[in-house]
N, C-alpha and C positions, 0 to 999 in steps of 0.2 A: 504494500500500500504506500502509495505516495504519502510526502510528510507534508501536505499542506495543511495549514488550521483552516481556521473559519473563513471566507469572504464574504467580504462586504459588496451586493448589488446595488449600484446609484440610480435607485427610479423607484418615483411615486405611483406607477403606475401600477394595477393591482393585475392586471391581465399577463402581466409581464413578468411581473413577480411569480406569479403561480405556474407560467409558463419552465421559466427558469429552475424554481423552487421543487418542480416534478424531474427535474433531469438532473439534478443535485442528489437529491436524495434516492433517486435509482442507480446513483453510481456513489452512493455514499460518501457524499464529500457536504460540507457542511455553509451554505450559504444564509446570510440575514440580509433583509432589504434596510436603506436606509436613505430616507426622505430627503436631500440637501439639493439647493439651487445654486447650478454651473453655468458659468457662462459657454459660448456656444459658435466655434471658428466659422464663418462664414465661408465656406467652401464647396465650390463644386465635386468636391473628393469626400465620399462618406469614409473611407480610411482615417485622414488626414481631420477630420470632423473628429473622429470615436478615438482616436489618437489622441488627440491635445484634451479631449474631457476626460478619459482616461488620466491623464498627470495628472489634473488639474484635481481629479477626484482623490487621489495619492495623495497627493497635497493638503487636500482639506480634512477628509478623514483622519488622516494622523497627525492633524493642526502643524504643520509644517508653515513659519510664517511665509508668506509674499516674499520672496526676494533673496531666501536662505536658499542656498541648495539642499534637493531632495535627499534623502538618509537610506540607506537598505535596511531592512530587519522590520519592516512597518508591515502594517495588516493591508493583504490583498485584496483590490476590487477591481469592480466590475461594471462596466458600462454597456448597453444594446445602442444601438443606433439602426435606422431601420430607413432605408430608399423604398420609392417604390417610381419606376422608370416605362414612362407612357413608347413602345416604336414611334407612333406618330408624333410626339413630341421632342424625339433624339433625345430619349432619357428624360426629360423633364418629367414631372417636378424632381425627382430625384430626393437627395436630403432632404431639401424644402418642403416636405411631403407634409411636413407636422403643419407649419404655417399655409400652404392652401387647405388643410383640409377645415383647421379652424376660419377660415373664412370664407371659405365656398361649400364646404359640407362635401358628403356624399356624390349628392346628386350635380353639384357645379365640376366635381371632378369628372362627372361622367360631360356632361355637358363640353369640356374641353375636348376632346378628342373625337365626340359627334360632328364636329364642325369639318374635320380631316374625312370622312367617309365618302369615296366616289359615289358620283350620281346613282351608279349602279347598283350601290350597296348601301342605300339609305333605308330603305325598309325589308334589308335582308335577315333571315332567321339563321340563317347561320351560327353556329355557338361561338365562334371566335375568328370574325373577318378581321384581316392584319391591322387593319386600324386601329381596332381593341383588344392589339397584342399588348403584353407589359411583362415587366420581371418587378418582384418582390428582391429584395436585397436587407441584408440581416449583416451587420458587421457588429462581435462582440469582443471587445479591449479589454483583456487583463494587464492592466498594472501592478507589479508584485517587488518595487523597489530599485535600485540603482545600482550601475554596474561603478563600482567604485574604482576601476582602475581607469574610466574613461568618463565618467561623473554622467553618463546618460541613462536616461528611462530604460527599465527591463518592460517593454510590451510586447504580449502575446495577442495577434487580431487573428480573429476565426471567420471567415465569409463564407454566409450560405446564403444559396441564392434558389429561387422557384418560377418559374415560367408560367405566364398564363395569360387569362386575358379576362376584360373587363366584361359584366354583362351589360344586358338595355337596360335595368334598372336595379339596384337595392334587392337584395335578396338575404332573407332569414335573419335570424333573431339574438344569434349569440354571438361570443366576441366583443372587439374590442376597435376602434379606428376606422380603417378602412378596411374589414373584414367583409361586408358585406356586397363588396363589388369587386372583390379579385376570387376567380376563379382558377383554380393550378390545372395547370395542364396533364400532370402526372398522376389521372386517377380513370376511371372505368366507370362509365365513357367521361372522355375529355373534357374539363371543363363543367362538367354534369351539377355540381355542389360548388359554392362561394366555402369561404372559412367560414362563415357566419352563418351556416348550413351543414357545418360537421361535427361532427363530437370531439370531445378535447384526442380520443385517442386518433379520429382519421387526422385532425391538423395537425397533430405531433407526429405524422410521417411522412409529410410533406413540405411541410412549413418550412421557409428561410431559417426562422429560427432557430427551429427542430433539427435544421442540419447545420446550425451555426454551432448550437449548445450541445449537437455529438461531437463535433470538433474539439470544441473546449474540455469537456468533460474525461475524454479519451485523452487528451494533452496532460492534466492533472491528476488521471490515475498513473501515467506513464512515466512522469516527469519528476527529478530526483532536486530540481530547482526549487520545490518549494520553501517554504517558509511557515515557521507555528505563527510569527507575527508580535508586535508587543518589544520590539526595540528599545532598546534606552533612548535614543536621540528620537522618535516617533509616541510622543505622548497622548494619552486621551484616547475616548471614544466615539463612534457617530452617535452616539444616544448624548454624549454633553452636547452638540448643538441644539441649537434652540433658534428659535424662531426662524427654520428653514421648509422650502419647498422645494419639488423637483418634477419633472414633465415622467 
């Protein structure tokens, strides 16, 4: 058994949590969510996004001040960051996915890429005309301390990604975000069921995430790099902050 302790997940998010929190405890490693508000690199690179919140997450969990360099021996966490990438948009919205969905909803995402439909294919039945292709994208950043001979972040990123495509409208009832309108391509027949139309076990064999957090999960039972956590130079807990929030 790997020698890592506890991690720390950075997200308020409860859908997310529980997503995670089932693939933690099936591979018996031991994760706690914890609530704190990260600022958020504007970038067309969801890597390079889950990257820099990852430190940044290192950093604040183990109250490392602004400006000190980071310390090894501190408690491991954990960031999701999540694309979701229109064909007919060349990827867009991409990371941004969080910010249109809060302000166009659901149904304005689907609205965006109706506009892209040949003449021909406007009132086609088709389950997934190219227009309303897309890819789901899942990148999850372990930050687990500092390589002290070169003073850089140790980050592990996991990408899982899913194919599919949008349907004409909002479909089914559970879930979370934009579950109800991405349909995976990788199920019998194609496309058949949204995530918001599957049970926790059909999206956990499918899902970006589900192949982000086999990724990770297989990395930390395999990997001798961990850490119990609780360094002398890495003080505190995520339960002493206070008055924070997190997406």
């Amino acid at each position: 058994m790997a020698t890592w302790g506890k991690v720390y997940l950075v997200s308020g998010n409860k859908g997310k949590q529980m997503e995670v929190q089932r693939y933690f405890t099936q591979a018996q490693l031991m994760v706690e969510a914890v609530n704190i508000n990260l600022s958020e690199t504007q970038n067309s690179s969801a890597e390079k996004i889950s990257w820099d919140k990852a430190v940044e997450a290192y950093r604040v969990v183990n109250k490392i001040p602004v400006g000190e360099p980071l310390c090894h021996g501190g408690t491991p966490v954990l960031v999701d960051d999540t694309s979701l990438e229109f064909d007919a948009l060349c990827g867009l919205p991409g990371p941004y996915i969080k910010w249109f969905l809060d302000r166009l909803g659901v149904e304005g995402l689907l609205k965006m890429v109706k506009g892209f439909a040949p003449p021909d294919e406007e009132d086609s039945t088709e389950a997934a005309p190219a227009y309303r292709r897309a890819s789901a994208v899942c990148i999850v950043s372990l930050c687990y301390g500092v390589d002290e001979a070169t003073g850089q972040p140790l980050v592990q990123q996991f990408r899982g990604v899913c194919r599919g495509a949008l349907p004409a409208g909002p479909r089914g009832g559970v879930g979370f975000g934009w579950d109800s309108i991405f349909a995976p391509e990788a199920q019998t027949p194609a496309y058949a069921k949204t995530f918001a139309e599957m049970s926790v076990d059909e999206k956990n064999t499918l899902s970006h995430r589900a192949k982000a957090l086999q990724m990770l999960t297989e990395y930390l039972q395999n990997s001798r790099a961990g850490t119990q956590g609780g360094g002398a130079c890495c003080k505190g807990t995520p339960e002493e902050k206070v008055g924070v929030n997190g997406d």
